[in-house]
C-alpha positions as CSV (number, residue, x, y, z in Angstrom):
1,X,74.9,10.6,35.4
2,X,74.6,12.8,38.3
3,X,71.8,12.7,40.6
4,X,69.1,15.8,40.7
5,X,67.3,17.6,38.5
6,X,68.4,17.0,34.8
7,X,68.7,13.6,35.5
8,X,66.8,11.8,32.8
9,X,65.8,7.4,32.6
10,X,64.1,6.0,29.6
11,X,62.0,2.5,30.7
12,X,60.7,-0.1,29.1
13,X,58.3,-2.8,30.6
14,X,56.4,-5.7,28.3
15,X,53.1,-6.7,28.9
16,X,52.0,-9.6,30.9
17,X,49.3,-12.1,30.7
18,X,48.3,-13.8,34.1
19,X,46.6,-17.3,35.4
20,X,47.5,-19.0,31.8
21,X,44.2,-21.1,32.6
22,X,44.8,-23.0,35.5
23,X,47.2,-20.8,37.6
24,X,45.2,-18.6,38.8
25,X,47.0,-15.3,40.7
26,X,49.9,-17.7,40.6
27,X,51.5,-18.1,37.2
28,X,51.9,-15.4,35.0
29,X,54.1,-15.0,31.4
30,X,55.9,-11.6,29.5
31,X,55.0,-11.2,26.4
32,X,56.8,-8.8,23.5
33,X,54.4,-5.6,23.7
34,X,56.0,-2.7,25.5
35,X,55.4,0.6,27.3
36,X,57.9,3.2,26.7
37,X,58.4,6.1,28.9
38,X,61.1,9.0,29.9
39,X,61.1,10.6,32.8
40,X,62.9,13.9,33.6
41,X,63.5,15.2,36.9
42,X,63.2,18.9,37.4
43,X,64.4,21.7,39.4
44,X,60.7,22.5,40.7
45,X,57.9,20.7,42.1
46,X,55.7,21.0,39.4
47,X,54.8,18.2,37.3
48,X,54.5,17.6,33.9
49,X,52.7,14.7,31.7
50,X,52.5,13.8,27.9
51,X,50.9,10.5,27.2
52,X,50.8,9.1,23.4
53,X,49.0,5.9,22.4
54,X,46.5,3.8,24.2
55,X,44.7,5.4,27.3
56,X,46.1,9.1,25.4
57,X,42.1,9.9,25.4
58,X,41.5,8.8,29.6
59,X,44.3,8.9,31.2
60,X,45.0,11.6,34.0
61,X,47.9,13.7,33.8
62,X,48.3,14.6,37.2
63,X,50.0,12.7,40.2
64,X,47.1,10.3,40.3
65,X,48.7,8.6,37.0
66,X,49.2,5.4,38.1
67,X,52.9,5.8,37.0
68,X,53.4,8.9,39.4
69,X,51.8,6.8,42.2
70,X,53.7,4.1,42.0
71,X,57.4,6.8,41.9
72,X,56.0,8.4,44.7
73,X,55.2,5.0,46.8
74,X,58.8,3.9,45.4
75,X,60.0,7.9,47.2
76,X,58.2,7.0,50.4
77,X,59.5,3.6,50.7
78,X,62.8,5.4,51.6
79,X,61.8,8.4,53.1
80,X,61.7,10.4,49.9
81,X,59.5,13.0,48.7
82,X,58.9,12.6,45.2
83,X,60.7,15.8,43.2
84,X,59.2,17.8,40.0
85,X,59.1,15.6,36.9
86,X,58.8,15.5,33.4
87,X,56.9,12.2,32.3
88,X,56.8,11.6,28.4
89,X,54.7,8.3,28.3
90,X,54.5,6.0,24.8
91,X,51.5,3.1,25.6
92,X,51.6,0.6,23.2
93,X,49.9,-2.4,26.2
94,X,45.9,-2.1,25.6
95,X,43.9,-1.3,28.3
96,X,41.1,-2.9,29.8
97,X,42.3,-6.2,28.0
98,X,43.5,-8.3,30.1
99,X,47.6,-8.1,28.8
100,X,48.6,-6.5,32.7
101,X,48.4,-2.4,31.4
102,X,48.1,-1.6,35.0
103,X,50.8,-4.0,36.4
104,X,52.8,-2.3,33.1
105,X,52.2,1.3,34.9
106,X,53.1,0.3,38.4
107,X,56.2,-1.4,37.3
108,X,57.1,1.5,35.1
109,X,56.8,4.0,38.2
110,X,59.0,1.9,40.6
111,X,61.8,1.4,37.4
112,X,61.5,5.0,37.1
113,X,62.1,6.2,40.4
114,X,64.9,3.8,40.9
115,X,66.8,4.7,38.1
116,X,66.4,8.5,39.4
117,X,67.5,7.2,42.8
118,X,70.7,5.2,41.3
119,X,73.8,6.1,43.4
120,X,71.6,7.4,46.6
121,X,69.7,4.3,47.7
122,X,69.6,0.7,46.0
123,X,66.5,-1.6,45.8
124,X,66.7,-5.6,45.7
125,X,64.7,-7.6,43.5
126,X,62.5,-8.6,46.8
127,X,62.1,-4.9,47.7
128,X,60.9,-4.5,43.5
129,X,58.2,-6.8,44.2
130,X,57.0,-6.3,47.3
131,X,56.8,-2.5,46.2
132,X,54.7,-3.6,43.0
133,X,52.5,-6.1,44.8
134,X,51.5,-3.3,47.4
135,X,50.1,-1.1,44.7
136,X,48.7,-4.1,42.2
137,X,47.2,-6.2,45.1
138,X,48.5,-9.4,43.9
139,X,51.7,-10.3,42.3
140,X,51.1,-12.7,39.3
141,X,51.3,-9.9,36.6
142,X,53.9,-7.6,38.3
143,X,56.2,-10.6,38.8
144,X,56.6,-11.1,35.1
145,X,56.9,-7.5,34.3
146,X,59.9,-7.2,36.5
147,X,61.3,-10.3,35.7
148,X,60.6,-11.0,32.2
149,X,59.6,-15.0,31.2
150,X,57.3,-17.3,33.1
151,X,57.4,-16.7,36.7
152,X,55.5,-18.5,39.6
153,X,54.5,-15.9,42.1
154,X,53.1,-16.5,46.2
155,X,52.8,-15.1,49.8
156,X,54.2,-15.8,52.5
157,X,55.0,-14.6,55.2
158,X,57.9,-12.5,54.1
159,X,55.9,-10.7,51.4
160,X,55.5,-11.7,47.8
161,X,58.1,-14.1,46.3
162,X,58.8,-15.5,42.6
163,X,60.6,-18.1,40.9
164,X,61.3,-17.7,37.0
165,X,61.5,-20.2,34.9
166,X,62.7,-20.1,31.2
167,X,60.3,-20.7,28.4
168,X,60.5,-24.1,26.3
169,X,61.6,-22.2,22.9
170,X,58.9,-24.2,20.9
171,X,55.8,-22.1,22.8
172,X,54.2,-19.6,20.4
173,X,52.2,-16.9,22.0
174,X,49.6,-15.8,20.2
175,X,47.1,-13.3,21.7
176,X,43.3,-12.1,20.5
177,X,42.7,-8.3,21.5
178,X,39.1,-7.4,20.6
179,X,37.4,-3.9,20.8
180,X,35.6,-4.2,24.0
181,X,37.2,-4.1,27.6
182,X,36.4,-5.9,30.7
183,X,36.8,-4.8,34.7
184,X,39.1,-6.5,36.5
185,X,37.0,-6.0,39.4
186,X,34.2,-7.1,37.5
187,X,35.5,-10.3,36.7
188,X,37.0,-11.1,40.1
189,X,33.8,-10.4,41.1
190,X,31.9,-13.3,39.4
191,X,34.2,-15.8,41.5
192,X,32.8,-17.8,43.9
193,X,34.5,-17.5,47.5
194,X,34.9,-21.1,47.7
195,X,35.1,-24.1,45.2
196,X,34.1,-28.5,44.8
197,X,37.1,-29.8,46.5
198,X,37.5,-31.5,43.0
199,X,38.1,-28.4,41.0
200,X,40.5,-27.5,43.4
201,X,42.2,-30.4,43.2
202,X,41.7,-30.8,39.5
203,X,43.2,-27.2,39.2
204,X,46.4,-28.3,41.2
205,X,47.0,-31.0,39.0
206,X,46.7,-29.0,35.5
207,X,49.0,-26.3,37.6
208,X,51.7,-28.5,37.8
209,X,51.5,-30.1,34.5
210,X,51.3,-26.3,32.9
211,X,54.9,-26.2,34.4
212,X,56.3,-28.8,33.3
213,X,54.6,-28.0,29.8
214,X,56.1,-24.8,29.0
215,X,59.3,-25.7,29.8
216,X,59.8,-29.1,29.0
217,X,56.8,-31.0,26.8
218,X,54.8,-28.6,24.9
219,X,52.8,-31.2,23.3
220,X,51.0,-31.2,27.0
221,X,50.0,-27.7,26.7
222,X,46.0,-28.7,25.7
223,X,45.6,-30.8,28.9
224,X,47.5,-28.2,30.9
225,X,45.9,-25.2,29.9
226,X,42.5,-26.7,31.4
227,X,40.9,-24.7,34.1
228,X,37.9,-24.9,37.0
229,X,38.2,-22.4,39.3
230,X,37.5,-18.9,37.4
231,X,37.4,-19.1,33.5
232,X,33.8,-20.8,33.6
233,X,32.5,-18.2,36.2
234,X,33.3,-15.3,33.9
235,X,32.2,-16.5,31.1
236,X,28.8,-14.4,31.5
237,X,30.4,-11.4,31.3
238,X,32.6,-11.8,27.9
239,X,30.4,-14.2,26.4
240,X,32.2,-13.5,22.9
241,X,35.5,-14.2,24.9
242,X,34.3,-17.4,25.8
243,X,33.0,-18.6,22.9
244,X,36.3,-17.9,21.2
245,X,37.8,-19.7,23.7
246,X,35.9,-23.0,23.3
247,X,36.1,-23.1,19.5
248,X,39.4,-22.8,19.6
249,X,40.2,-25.5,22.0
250,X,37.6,-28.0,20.4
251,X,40.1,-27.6,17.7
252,X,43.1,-28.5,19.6
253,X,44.7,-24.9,20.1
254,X,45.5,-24.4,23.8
255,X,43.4,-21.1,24.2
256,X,42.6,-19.8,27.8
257,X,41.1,-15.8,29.2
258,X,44.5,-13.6,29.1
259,X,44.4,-12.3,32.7
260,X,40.8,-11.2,33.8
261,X,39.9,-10.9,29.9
262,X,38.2,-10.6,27.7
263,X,41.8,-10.8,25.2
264,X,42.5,-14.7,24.1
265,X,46.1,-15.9,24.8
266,X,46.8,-19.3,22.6
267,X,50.0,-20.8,23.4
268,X,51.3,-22.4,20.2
269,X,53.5,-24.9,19.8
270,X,55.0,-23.1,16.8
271,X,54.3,-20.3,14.1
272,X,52.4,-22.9,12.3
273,X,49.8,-23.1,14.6
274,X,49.7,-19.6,15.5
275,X,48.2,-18.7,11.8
276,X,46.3,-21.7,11.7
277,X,44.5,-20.0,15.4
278,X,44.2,-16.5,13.5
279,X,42.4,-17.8,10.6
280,X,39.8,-19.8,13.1
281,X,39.4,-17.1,14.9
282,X,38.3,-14.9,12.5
283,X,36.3,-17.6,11.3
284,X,34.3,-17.4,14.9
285,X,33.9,-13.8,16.5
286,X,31.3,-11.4,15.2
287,X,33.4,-7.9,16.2
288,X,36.8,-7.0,15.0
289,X,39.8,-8.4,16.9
290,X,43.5,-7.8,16.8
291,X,45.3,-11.3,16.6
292,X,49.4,-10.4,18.3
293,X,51.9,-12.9,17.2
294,X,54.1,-12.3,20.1
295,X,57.8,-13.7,21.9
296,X,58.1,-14.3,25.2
297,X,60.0,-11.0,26.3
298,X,62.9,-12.7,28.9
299,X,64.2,-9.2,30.4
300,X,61.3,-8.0,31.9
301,X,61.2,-4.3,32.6
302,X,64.8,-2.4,31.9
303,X,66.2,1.2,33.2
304,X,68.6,3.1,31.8
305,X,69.6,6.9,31.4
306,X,67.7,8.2,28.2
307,X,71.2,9.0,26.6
308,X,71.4,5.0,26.4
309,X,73.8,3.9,28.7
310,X,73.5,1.3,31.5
């Protein structure tokens, strides 16, 4: 397609779940929920918003959407000013959950404005990431949202990097979504600025083994899901979140906070155990919850011109 106005990209980007237990702002894992949006570039500089799904009640529809920010940052970064557009949003990723809705947005936005710009300027994976990590703050759910699979994300001092790794195909993600939402800012929040050298360390250790367990030795996953350095700290604030948590992992299902919380990501080592997790679970909380049997998504977020072609 020709550049300018007319010029039309459809984009998809899966949801994300972050820390996994023990990697905290490090590891972080796609998962098969998706955003879906369109965006049409006009021949004026208004702009125009339609949002379906979640966030249809809350979500602005002017150029502070989170989607239009992260366009216009994607413009700037090239000496761009962002043109009229037509954005036609479909939110299926809950907000306020803990499953990376706002990594989802920012990814979307830098997708979208790249696939506008395709033909006038090109973008490297490096430059995707370091774009998203300037608007998310951290990289461990924008990495994954990109990339698609498990990805180890860090600074240094280039900028944000990431390594992804493919997924041992006997995992089973299974995630809890209840009613209520929790702050991300909130739950940082609860975190101690330092740590016992031992739950550092002990962290490190269950790091590595998570690794090795979802790509290798599932069978590991229990011991490698185990966490000291945030889940504990938040528990005060999703105390329903927690408690799911615990009776699912006194009965051997390797259940951690998705994100900052308060969802529940369980990762299964089969379908099996995924119902078996749904049926305790329902068994344990007091207010409704959503149980998601879920893939890993391994293409991470895609552009393409809404006709359908590459």
């Amino acid at each position: 397609m020709s550049s300018g106005p007319g010029r039309r990209v459809a984009v998809r980007v899966p949801a994300t779940s972050a820390n996994l237990g023990p990697g905290f702002d490090t590891l972080g894992l796609a998962l098969s929920v998706y955003d879906d949006l369109v965006v049409e570039q006009l021949d004026t500089d208004r702009l125009e918003i339609e949002v379906a799904g979640e966030g249809t009640a809350d979500v602005p529809r002017d150029a502070s959407h989170l989607v239009v920010r992260a366009m216009a940052h994607t413009y700037a970064s090239v000496g761009r000013t962002l043109p009229g557009l037509r954005l036609t949003a479909h939110n299926v990723i809950p907000h306020g959950r803990g499953m990376g809705s706002s990594g989802a947005a920012v990814v979307a936005g830098i997708l979208a404005a790249t696939g506008l710009l395709e033909g006038e300027e090109s973008f490297t994976d490096v430059d995707l990431l370091r774009l998203a990590t300037e608007l998310e703050g951290h990289p461990d759910n924008v990495a994954p949202g990109l990339f698609g699979g498990l990805t180890i994300a860090w600074m240094d001092a280039a900028g944000p990097q990431h390594k992804q790794l493919i997924v041992h195909r006997g995992v089973s993600p299974l995630v809890f979504v209840p009613g209520f939402t929790m702050s991300t800012a909130v739950a940082r929040s609860l975190q101690p600025l330092q740590v016992p050298r031992e739950d550092a360390v002990f962290n490190v250790s269950r790091s590595a083994l998570l690794i090795a367990a979802m790509t290798q030795s599932p069978e590991l996953l229990m011991a490698a899901t185990e966490d000291k350095l945030h889940q504990n700290y938040r528990a005060q604030a999703m105390p329903e979140t927690d408690r799911l948590v615990r009776a699912l992992r006194a009965e051997g299902y390797a259940a951690v906070v998705s994100g900052a919380g308060p969802s529940v990501l369980v990762l299964a080592d089969g379908p099996g155990q995924r119902l078996e997790a749904a049926d305790l679970m329902a068994s344990v909380v007091d207010t409704p919850w959503q149980a998601l049997m879920l893939a890993v998504d391994v293409k991470g977020g895609t552009v393409k011109n809404a006709e359908g072609s590459a």
